[in-house]
The first five atom37 places (N, CA, C, CB, O) and aatype in JSON, in Angstrom:
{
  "aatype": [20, 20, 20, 20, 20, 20, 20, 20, 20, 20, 20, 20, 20, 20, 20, 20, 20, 20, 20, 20, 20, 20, 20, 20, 20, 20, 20, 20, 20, 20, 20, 20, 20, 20, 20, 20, 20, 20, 20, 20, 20, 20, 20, 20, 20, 20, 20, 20, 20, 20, 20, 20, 20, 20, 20, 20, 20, 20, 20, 20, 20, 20, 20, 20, 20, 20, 20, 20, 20, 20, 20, 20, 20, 20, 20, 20, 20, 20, 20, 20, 20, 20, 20, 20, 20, 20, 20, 20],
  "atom_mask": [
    [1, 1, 1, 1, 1],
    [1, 1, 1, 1, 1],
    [1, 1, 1, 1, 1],
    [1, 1, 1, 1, 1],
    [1, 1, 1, 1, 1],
    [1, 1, 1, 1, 1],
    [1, 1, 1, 1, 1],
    [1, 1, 1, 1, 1],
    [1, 1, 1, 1, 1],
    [1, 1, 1, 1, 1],
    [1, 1, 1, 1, 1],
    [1, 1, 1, 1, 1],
    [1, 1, 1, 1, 1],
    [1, 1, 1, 1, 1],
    [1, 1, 1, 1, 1],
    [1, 1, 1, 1, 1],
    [1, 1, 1, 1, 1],
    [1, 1, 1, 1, 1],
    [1, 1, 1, 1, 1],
    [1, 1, 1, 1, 1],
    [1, 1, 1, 1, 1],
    [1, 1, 1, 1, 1],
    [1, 1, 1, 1, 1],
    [1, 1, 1, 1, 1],
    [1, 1, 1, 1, 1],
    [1, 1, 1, 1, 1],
    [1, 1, 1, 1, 1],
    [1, 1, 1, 1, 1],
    [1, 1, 1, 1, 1],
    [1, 1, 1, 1, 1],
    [1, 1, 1, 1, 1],
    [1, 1, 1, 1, 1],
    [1, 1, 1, 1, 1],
    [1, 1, 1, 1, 1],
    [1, 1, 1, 1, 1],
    [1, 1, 1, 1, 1],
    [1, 1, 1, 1, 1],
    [1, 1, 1, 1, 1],
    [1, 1, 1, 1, 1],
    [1, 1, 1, 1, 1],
    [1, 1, 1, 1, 1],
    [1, 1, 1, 1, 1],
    [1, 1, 1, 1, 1],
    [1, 1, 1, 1, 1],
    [1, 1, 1, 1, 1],
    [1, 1, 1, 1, 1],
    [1, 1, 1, 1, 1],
    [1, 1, 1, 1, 1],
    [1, 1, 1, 1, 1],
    [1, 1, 1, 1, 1],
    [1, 1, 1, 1, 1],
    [1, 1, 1, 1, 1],
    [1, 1, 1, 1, 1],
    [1, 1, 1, 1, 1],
    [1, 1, 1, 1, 1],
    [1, 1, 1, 1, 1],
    [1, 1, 1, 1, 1],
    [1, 1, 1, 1, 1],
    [1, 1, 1, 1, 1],
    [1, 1, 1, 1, 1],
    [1, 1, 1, 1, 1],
    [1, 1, 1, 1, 1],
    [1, 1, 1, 1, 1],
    [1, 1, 1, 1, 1],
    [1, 1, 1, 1, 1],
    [1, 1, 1, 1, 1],
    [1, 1, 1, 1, 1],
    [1, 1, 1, 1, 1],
    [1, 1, 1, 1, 1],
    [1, 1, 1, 1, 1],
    [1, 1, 1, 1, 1],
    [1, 1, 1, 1, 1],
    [1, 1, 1, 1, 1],
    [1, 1, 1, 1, 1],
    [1, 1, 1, 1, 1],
    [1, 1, 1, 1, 1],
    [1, 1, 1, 1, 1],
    [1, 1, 1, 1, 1],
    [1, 1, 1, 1, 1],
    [1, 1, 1, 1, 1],
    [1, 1, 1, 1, 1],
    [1, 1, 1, 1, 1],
    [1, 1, 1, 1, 1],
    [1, 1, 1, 1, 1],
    [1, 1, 1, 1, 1],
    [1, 1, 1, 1, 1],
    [1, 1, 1, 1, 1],
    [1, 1, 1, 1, 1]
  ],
  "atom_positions": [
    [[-27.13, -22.2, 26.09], [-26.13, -21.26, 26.55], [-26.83, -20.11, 27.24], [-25.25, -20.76, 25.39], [-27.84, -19.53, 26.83]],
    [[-26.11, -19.86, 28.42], [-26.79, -18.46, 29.07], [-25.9, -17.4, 28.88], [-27.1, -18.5, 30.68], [-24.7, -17.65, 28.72]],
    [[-26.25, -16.43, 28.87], [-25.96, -14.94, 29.03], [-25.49, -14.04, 30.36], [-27.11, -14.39, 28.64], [-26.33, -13.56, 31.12]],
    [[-24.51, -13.91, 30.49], [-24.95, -13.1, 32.02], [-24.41, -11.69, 31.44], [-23.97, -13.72, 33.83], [-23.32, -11.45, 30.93]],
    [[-25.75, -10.66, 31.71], [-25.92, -9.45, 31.11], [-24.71, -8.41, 32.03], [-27.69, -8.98, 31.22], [-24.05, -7.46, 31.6]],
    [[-24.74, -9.01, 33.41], [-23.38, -8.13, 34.24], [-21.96, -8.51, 34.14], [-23.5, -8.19, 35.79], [-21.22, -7.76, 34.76]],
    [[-21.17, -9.88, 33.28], [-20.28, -9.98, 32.99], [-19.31, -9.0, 31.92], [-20.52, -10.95, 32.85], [-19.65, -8.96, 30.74]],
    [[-18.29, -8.35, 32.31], [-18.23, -7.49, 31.5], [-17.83, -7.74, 30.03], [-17.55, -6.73, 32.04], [-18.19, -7.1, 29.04]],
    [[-17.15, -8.63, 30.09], [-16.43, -9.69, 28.72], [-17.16, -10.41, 28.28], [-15.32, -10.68, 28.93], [-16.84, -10.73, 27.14]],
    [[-17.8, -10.74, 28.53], [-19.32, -12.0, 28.16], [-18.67, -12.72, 27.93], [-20.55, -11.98, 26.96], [-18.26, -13.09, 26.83]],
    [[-18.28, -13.29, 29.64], [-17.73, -15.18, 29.86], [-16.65, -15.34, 29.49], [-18.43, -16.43, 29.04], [-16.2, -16.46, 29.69]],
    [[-15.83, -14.43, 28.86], [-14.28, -14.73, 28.51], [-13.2, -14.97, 30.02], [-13.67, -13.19, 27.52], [-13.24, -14.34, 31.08]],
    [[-12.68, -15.61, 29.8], [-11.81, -15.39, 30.78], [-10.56, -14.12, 30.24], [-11.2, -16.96, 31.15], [-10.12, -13.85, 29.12]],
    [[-10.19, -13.4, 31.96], [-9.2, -12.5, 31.28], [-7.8, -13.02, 31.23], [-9.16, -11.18, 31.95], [-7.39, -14.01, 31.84]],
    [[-6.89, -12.0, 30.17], [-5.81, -12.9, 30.03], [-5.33, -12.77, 31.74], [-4.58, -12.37, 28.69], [-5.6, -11.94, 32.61]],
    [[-4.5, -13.98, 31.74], [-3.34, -13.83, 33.46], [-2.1, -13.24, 32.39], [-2.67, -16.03, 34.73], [-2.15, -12.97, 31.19]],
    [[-0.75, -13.16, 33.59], [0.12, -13.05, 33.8], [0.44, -11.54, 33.1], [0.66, -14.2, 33.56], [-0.41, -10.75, 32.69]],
    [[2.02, -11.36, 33.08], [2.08, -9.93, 33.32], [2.19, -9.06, 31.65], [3.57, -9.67, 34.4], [2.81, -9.43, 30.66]],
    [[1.55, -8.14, 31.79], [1.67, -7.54, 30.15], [2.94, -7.5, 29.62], [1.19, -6.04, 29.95], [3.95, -7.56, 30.32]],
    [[2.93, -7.4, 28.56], [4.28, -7.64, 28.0], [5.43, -6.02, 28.02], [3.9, -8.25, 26.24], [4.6, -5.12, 27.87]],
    [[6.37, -5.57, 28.1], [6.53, -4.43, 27.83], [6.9, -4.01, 26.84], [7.0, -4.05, 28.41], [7.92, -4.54, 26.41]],
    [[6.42, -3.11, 26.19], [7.07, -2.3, 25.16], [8.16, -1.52, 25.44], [6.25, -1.51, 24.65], [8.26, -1.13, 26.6]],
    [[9.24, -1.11, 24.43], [9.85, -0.05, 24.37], [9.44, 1.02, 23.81], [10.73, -0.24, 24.0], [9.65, 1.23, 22.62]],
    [[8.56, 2.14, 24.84], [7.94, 3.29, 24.65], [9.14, 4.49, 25.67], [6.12, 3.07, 25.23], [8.6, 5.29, 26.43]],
    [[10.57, 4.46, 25.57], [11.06, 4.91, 25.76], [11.42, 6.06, 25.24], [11.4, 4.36, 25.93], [11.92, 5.87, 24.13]],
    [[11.39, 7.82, 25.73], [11.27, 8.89, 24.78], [11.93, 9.34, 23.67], [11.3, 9.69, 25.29], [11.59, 10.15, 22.8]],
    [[13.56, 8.29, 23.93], [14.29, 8.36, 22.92], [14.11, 8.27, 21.64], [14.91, 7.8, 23.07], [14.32, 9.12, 20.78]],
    [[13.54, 6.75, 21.51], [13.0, 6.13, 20.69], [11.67, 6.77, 20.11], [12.9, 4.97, 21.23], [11.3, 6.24, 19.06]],
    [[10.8, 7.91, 20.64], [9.66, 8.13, 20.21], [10.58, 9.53, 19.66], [8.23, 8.1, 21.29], [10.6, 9.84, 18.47]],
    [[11.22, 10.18, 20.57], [12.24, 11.33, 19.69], [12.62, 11.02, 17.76], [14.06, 11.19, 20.67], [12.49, 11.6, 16.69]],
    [[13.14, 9.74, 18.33], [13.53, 9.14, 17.14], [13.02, 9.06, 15.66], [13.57, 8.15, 17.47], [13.45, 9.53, 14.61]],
    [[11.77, 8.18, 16.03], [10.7, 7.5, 15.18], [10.3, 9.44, 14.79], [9.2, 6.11, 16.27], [10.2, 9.74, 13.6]],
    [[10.18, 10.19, 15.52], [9.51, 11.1, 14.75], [10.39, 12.21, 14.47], [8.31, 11.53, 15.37], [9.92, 13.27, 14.06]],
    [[11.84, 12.04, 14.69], [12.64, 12.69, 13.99], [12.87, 12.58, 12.09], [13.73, 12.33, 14.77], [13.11, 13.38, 11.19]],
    [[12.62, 10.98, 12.24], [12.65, 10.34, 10.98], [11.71, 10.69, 10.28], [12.64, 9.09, 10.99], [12.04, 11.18, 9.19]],
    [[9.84, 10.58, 10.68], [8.88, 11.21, 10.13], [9.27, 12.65, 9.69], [7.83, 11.16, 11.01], [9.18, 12.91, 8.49]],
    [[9.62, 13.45, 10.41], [10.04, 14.75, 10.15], [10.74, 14.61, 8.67], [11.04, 15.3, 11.37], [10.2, 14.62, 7.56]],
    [[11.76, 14.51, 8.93], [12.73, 14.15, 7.73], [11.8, 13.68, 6.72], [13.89, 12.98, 8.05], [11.31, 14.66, 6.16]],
    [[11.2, 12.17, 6.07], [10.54, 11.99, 5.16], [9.81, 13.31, 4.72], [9.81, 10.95, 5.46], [9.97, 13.81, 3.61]],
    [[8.88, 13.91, 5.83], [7.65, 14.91, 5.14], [8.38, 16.05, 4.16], [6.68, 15.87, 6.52], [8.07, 16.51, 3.06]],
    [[9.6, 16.31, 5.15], [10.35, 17.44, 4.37], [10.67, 16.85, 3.02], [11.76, 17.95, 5.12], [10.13, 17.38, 2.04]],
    [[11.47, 15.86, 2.83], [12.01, 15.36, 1.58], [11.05, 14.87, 0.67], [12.94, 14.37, 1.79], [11.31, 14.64, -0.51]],
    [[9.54, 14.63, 1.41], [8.08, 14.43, 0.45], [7.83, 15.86, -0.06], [6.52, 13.83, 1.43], [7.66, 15.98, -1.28]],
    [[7.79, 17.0, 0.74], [7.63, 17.85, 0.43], [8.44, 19.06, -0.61], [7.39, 17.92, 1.34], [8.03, 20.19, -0.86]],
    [[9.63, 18.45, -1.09], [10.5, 18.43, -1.71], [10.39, 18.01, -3.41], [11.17, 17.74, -0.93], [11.23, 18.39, -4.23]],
    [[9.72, 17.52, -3.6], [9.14, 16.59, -4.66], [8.39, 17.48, -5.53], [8.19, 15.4, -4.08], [7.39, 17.98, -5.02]],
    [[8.7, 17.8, -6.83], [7.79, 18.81, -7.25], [6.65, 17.79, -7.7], [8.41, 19.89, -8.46], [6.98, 16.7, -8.15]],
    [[5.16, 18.19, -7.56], [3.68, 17.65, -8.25], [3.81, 17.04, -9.49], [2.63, 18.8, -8.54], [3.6, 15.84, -9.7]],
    [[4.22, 18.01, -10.45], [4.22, 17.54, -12.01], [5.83, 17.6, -12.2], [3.23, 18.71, -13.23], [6.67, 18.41, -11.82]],
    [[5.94, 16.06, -13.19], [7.07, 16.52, -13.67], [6.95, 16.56, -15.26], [8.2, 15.68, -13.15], [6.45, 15.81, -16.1]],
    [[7.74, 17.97, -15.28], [7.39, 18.51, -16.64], [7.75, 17.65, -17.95], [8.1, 19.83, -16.76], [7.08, 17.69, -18.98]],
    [[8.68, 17.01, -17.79], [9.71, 16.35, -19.25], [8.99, 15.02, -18.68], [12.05, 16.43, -19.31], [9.48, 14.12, -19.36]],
    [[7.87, 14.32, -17.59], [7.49, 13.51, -18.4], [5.84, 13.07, -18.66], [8.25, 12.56, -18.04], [5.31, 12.01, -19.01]],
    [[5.23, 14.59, -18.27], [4.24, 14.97, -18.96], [4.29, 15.49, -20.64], [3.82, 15.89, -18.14], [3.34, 15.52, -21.43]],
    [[5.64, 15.87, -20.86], [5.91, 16.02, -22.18], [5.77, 14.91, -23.24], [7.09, 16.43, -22.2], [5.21, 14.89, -24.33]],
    [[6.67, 13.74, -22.36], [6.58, 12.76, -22.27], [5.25, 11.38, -23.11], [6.68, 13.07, -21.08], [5.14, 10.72, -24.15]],
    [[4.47, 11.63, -21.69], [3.11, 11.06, -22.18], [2.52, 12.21, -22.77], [2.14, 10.42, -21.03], [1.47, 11.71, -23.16]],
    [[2.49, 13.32, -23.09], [1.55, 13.85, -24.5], [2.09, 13.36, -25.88], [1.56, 15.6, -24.65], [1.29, 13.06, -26.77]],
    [[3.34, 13.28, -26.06], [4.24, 12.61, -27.27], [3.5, 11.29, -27.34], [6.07, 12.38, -26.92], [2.6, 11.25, -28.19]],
    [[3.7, 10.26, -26.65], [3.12, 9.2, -26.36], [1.68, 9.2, -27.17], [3.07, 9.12, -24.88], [1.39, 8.69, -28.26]],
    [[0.77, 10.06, -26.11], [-0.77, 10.06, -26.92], [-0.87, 10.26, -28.01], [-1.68, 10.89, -26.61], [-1.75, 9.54, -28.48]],
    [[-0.21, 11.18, -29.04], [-0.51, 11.52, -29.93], [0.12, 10.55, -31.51], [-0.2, 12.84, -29.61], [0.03, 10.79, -32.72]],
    [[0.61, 9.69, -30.88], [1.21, 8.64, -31.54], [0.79, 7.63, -31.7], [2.06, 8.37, -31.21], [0.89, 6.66, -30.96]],
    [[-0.08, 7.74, -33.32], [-0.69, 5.94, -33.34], [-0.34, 5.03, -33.46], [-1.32, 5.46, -33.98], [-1.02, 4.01, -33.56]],
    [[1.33, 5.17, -33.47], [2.25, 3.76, -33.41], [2.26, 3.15, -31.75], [4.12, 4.18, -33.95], [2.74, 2.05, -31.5]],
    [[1.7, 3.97, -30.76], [2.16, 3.64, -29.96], [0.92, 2.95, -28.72], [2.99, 4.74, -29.75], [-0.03, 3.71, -28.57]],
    [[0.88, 2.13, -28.19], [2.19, 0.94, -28.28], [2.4, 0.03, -29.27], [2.18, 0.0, -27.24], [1.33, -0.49, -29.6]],
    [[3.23, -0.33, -29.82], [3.64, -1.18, -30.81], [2.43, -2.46, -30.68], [5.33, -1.63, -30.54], [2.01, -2.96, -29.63]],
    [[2.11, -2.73, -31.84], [1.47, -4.36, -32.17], [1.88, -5.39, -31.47], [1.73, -4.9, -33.5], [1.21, -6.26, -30.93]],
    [[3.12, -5.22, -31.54], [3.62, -6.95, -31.07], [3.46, -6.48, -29.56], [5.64, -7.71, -31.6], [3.53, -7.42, -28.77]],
    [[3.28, -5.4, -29.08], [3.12, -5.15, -27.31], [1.55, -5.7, -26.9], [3.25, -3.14, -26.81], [1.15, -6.36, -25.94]],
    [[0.83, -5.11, -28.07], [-0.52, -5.67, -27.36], [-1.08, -6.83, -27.66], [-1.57, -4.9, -27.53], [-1.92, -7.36, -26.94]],
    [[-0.68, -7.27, -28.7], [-0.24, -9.1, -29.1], [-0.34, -9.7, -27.87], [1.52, -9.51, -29.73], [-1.31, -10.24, -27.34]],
    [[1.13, -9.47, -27.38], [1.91, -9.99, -26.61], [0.79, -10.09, -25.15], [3.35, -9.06, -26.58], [0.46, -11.15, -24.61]],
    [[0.41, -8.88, -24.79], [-0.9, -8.75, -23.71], [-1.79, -9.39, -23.91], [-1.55, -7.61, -23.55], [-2.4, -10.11, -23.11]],
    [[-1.99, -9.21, -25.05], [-3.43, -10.13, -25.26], [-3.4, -11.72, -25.26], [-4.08, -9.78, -26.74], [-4.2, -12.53, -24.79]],
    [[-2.17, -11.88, -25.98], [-1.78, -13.4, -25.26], [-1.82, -13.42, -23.7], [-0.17, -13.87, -25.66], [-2.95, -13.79, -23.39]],
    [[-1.34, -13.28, -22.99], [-0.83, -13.37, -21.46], [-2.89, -13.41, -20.54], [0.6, -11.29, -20.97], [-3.42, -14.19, -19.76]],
    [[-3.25, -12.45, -21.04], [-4.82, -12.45, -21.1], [-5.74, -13.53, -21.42], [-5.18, -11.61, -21.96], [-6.79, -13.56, -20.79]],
    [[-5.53, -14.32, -22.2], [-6.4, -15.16, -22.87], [-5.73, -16.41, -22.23], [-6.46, -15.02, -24.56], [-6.39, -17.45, -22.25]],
    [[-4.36, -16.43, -21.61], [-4.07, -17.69, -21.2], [-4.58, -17.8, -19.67], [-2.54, -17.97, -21.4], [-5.27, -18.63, -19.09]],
    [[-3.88, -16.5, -19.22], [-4.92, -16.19, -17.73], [-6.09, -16.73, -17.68], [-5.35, -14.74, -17.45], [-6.46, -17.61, -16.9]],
    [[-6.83, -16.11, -18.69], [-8.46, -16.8, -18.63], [-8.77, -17.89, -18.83], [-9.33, -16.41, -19.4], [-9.85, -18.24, -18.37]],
    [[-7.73, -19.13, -19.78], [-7.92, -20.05, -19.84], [-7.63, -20.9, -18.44], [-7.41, -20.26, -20.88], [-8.13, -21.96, -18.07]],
    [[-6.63, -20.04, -17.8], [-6.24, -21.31, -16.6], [-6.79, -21.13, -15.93], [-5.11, -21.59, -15.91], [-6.87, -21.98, -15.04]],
    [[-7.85, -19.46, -15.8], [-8.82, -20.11, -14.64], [-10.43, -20.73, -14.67], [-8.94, -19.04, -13.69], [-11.3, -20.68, -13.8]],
    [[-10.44, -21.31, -16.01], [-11.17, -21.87, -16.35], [-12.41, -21.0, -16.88], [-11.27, -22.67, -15.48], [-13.62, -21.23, -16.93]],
    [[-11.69, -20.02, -17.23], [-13.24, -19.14, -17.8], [-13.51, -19.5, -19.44], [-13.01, -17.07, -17.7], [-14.48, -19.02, -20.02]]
  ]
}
């Protein structure tokens, strides 16, 4: 195989016929980022922490019932069969 170092594509042919068009019409870009707008505000809307269910998981932690036996049973089954079917 040769090389030709002045081809700009290296030997590809380029595509033919005519590009396809998009709809890059301003409406539509109005649009699309009217909508962005909207999300950021309503992201921005969102408080960081929520308090009642950080309350929540501290209740949680401090509870050595929790999670129940038969929950991690139950995991630990689902685990050990996983591993069996993939042949470990």
């Amino acid at each position: 195989m040769q090389i030709n170092p002045t081809d700009p594509i290296g030997g590809a042919n380029r595509p033919t016929g005519p590009r396809p068009a998009g709809d890059r019409s301003p409406l539509r870009d109005a649009t699309a980022f009217a909508a962005s707008a909207a999300l950021h505000e309503a992201w921005s809307q969102v408080p960081e922490v929520r308090p009642a269910e950080v309350a929540r998981g501290a209740a949680l932690v401090q509870n050595q019932l929790y999670p129940p036996a038969t929950a991690i049973h139950q995991i630990a089954r689902l685990l050990a069969f996983n591993l069996r079917s993939n042949g470990e």
